[in-house]
C-alpha positions as CSV (number, residue, x, y, z in Angstrom):
1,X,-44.6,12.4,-32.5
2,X,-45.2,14.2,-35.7
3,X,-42.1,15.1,-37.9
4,X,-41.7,17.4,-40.6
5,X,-40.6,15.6,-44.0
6,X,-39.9,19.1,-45.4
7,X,-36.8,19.1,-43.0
8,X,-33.2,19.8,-44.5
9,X,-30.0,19.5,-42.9
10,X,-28.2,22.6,-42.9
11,X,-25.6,22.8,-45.6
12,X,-22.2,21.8,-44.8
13,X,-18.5,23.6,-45.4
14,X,-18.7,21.5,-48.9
15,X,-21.7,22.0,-49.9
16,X,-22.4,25.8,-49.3
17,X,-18.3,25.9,-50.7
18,X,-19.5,24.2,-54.1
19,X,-22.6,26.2,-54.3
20,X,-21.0,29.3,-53.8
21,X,-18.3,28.9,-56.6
22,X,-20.6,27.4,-58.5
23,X,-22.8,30.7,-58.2
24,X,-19.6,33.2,-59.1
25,X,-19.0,30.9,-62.5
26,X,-22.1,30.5,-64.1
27,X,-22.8,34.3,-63.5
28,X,-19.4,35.2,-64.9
29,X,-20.2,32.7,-68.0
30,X,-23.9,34.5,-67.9
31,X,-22.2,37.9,-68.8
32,X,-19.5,36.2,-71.5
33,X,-22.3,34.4,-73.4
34,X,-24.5,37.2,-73.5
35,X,-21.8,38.8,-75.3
36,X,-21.0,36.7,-77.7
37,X,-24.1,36.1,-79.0
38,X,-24.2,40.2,-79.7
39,X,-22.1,38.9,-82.4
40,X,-21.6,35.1,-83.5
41,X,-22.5,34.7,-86.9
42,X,-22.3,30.8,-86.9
43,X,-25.7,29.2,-86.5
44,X,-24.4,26.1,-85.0
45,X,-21.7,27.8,-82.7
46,X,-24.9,30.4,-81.9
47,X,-27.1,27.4,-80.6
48,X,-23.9,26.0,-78.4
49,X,-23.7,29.4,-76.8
50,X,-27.7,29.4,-76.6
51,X,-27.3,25.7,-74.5
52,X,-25.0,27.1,-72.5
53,X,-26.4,30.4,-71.6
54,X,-29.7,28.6,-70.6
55,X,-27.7,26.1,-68.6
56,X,-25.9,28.6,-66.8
57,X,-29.3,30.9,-66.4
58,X,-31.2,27.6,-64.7
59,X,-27.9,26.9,-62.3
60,X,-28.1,30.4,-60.8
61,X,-31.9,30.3,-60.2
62,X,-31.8,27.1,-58.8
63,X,-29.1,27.6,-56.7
64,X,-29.9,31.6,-55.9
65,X,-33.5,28.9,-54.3
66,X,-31.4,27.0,-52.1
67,X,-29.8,29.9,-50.2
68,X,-33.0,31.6,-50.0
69,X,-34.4,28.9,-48.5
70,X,-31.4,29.0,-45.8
71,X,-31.1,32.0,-45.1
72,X,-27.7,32.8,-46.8
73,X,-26.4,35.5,-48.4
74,X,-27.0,35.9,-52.1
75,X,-23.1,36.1,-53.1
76,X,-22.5,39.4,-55.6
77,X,-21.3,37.3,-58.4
78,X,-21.2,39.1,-61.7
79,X,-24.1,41.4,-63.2
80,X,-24.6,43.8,-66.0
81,X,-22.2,46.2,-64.5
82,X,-19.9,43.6,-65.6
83,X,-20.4,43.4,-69.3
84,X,-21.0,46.2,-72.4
85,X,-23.3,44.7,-74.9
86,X,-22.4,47.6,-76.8
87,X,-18.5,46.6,-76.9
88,X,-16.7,45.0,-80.4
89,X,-16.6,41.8,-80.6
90,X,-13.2,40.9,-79.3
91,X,-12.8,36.8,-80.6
92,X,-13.5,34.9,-83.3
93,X,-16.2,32.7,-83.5
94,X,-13.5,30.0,-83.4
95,X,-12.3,31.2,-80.0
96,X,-16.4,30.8,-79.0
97,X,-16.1,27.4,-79.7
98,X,-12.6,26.2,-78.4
99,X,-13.2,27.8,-74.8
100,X,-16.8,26.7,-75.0
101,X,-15.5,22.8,-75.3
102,X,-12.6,24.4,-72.5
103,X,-15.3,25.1,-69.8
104,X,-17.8,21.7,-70.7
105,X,-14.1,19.6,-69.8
106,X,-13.6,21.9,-66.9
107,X,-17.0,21.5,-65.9
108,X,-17.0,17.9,-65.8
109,X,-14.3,17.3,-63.6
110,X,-15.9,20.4,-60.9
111,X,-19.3,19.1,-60.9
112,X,-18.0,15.9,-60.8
113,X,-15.9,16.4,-57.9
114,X,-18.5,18.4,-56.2
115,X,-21.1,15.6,-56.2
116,X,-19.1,13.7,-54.6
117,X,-18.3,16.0,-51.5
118,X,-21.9,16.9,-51.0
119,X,-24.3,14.8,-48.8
120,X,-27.8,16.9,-48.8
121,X,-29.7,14.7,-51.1
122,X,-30.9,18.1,-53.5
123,X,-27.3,18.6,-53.4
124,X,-26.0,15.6,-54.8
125,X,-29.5,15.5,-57.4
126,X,-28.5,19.0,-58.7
127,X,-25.0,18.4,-59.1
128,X,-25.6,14.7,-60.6
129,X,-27.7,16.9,-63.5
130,X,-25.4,19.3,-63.8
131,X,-23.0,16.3,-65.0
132,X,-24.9,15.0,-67.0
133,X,-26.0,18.2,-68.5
134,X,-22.2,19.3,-69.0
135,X,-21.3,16.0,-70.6
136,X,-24.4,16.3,-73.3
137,X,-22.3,19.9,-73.9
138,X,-19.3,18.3,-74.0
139,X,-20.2,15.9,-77.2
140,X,-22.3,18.5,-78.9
141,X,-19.7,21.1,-78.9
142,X,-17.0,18.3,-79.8
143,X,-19.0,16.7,-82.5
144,X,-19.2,20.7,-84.2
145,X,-15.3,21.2,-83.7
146,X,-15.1,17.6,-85.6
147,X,-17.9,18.9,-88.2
148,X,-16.2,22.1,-88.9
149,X,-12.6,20.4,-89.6
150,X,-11.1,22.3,-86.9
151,X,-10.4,18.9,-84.0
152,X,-6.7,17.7,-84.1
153,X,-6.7,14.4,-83.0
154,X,-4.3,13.1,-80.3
155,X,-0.8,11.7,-81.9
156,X,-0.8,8.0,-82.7
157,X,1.3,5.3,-81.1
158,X,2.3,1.9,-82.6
159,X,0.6,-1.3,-82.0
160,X,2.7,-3.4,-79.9
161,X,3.7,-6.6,-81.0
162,X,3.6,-8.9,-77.6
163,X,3.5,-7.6,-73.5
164,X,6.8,-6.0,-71.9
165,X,7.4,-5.4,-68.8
166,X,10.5,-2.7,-67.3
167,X,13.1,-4.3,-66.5
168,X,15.4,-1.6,-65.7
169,X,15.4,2.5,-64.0
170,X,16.2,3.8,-67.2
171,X,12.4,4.1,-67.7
172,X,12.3,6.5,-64.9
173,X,15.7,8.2,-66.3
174,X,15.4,12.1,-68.1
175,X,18.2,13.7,-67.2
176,X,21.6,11.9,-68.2
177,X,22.1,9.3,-71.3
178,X,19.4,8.0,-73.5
179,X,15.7,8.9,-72.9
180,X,13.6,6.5,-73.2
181,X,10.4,7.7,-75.8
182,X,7.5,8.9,-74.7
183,X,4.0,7.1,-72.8
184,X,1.5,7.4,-74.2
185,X,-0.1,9.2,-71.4
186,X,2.7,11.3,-71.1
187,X,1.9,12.3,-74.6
188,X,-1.4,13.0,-74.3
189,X,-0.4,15.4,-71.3
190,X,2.0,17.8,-73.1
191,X,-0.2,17.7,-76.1
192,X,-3.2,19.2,-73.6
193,X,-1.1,21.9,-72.1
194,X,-0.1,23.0,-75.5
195,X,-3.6,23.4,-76.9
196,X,-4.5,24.6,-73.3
197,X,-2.0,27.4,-73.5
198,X,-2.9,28.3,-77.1
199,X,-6.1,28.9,-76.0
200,X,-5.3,30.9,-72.9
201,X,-2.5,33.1,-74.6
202,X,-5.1,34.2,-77.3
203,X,-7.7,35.1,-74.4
204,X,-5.1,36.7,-72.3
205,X,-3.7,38.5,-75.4
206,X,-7.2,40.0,-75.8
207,X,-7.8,40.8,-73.0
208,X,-5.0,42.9,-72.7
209,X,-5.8,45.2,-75.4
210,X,-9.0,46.2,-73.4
211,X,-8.2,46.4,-70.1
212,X,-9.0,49.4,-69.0
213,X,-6.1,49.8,-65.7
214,X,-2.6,50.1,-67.0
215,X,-2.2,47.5,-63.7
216,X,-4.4,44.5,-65.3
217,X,-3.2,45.6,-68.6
218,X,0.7,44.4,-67.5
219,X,-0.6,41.6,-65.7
220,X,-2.2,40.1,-68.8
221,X,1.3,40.9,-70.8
222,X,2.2,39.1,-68.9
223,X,0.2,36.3,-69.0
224,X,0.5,36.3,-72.6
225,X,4.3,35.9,-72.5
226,X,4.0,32.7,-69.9
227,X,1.6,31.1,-72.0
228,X,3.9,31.4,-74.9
229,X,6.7,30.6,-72.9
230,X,4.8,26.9,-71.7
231,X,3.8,25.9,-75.1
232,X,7.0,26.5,-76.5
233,X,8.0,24.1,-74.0
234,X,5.7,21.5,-74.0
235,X,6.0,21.6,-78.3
236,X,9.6,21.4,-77.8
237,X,9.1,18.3,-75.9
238,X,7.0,16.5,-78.5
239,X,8.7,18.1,-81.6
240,X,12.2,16.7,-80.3
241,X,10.8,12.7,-80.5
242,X,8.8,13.7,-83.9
243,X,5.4,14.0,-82.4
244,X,3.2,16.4,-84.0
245,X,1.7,18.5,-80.7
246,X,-1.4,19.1,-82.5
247,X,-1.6,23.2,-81.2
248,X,-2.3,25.9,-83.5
249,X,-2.0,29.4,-82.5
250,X,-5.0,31.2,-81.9
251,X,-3.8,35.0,-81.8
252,X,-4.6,35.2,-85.1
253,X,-8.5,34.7,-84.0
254,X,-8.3,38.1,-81.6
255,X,-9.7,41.5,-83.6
256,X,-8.2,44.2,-82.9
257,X,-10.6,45.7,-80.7
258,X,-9.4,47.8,-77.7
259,X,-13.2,48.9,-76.4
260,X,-13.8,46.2,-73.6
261,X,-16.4,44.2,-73.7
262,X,-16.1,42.7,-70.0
263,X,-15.1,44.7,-66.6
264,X,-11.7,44.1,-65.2
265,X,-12.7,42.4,-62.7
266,X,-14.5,39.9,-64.6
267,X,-11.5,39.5,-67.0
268,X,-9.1,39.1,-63.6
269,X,-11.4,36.5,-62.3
270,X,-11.7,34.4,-65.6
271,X,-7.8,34.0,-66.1
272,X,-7.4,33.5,-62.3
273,X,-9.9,30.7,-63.1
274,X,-7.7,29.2,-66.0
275,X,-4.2,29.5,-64.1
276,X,-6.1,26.8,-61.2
277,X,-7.3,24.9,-63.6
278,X,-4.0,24.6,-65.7
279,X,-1.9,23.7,-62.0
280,X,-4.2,21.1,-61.2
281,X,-3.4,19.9,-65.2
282,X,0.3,20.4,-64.6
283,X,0.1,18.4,-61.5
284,X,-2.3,15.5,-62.7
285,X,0.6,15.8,-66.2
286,X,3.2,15.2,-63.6
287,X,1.8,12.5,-62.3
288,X,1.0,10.7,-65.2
289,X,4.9,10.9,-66.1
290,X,7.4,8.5,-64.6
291,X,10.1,10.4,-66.6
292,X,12.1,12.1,-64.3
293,X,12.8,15.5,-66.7
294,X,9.1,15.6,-67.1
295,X,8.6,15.8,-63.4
296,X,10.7,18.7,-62.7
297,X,10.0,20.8,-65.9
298,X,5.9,20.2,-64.7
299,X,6.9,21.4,-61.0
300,X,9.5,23.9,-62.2
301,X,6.2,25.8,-64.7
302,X,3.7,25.3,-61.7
303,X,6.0,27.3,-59.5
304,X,6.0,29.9,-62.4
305,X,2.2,30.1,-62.4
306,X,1.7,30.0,-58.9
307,X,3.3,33.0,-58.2
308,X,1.5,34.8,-61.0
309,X,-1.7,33.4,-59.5
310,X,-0.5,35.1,-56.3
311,X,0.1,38.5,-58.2
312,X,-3.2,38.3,-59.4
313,X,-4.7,37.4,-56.1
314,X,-3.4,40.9,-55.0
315,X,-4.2,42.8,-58.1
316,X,-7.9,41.4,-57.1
317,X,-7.4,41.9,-53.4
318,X,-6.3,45.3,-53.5
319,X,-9.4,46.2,-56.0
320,X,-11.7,45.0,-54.1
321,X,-12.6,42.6,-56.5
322,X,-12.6,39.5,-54.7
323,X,-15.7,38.5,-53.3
324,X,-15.6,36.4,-49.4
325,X,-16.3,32.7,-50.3
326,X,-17.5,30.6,-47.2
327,X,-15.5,30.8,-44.1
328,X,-15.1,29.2,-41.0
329,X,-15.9,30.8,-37.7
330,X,-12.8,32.9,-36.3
331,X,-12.6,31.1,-32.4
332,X,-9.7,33.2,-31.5
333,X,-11.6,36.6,-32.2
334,X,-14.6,35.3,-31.0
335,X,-13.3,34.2,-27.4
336,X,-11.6,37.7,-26.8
């Protein structure tokens, strides 16, 4: 019997899932990139964005291949309609580079997750490279923030002198009497959601100078004010046991350009991007922290962000802005 070697299993609910979000970022990075280098000025923050771009450019050929090959749609993604080369620049080159090292530690953890869902063999190889090629990213881009004198480094915790162990529920205690100090992890969590939400209230504060629908315009306010609001919080936390958050406002690093460089569309999708990345931080944070106050201020500013999630998911909805990812068959419709 003769077979056919060239055979491929059709792709599954995971792996046409990852592919298809995987498609809708890189073309959305695609149109940022080629934006900001219209104007970086940096050489080695230019090459970064150079890395990236190429990276980004290979992903959505290779993948734009594999659903050729099956048949599938081409999804929409994001195109030229959805960027003006001719627009101001609207960040810093500083900005550049924080959300470039933002979307390498994003990356890792997506890519990561993704090759372990899939099962087709040029699956699994294209996400194994795309780790690996994220990671190289990761360490260039981190290196330059380290070169330039712009990295905080994480707090520092005393040396013990011998093991412990808890002995008592006032380690799990937050609410009433003495708190006990900080972990370490727990540290390391609040100090991540404060630089996280520095960065995203300078992006969202941009962004709201250029949307051009008064609608996005007052979701991104909005935005802006709930990203202050968290990092006040999580600073609060650290500044109340003496422990430097390591945050630094980045407002200062938006021009004051009100020409938009991006569509609103694009703009909607990137933050709707950050607020699912920033529950699934608040949720790993809480999960990291035995302390019980910890717990319910993480679940109490998930809440907050998952109903603005939920507003945006109708701003995007109602714009028809928000493309079909994969879906299963409907049974019910199809039997009548």
């Amino acid at each position: 019997m003769e077979t056919n070697d060239t055979y491929q299993d059709e792709l599954t609910a995971a792996e046409v899932s990852a592919l298809w979000t995987s498609y809708q970022n890189d073309t959305m990075m695609i149109c940022g990139l080629r934006h900001f280098l219209t104007h970086v000025t940096d050489g080695q923050i230019r090459s970064i964005l150079e890395q990236f771009l190429a990276i980004s450019e290979e992903h959505q050929t290779k993948i734009t291949d594999i659903f050729n090959a099956e048949n599938y749609p081409i999804p929409q993604g994001f195109t030229e309609q959805d960027v003006n080369l001719e627009a101001p620049r609207l960040f810093s080159d500083r900005i550049y580079l924080d959300l470039m090292l933002n979307v390498a530690n994003f990356s890792m953890a997506i890519y990561g997750l993704a090759s372990s869902q899939v099962e087709r063999d040029d699956i699994i190889q294209f996400y194994l490279e795309a780790v690996d090629e994220t990671q190289r990213m990761y360490k260039i881009t981190k290196d330059t923030v380290k070169a330039k004198g712009l990295y905080i480094r994480y707090p520092q915790i005393p040396k013990p002198k011998h093991i412990d162990f808890v002995t008592d529920d006032s380690f799990l205690t937050g609410f009433f009497g003495e708190k006990r100090p900080l972990l370490g992890v727990e540290i390391t969590a609040l100090v991540l959601n404060t630089r996280r939400n520095a960065l995203g209230q300078a992006l969202v504060a941009g962004f709201a100078q250029v949307a051009q629908s008064k609608e996005v315009r007052k979701y991104f306010e909005k935005g802006r004010d709930i990203a202050t609001k968290h990092l006040e919080i999580f600073s609060s936390i650290l500044n109340k046991e003496f422990i430097n958050d390591g945050s630094r406002i980045l407002t200062s690093e938006v021009t004051n350009s009100t020409n938009a460089p991006f569509s609103d569309k694009l703009m909607m999708f990137l933050v709707t991007t950050l607020i699912a990345s920033g529950m699934g931080q608040y949720g790993s944070s809480m999960s990291i922290s035995p302390r019980h106050d910890l717990g319910v201020q993480y679940a109490r500013l998930m809440a907050e962000i998952g109903k603005y999630a939920n507003q945006g998911a109708n701003i995007l909805i109602n714009n028809a802005w928000m493309e079909q990812p994969p879906i299963a068959a409907d049974r019910k419709n199809l039997a009548k």
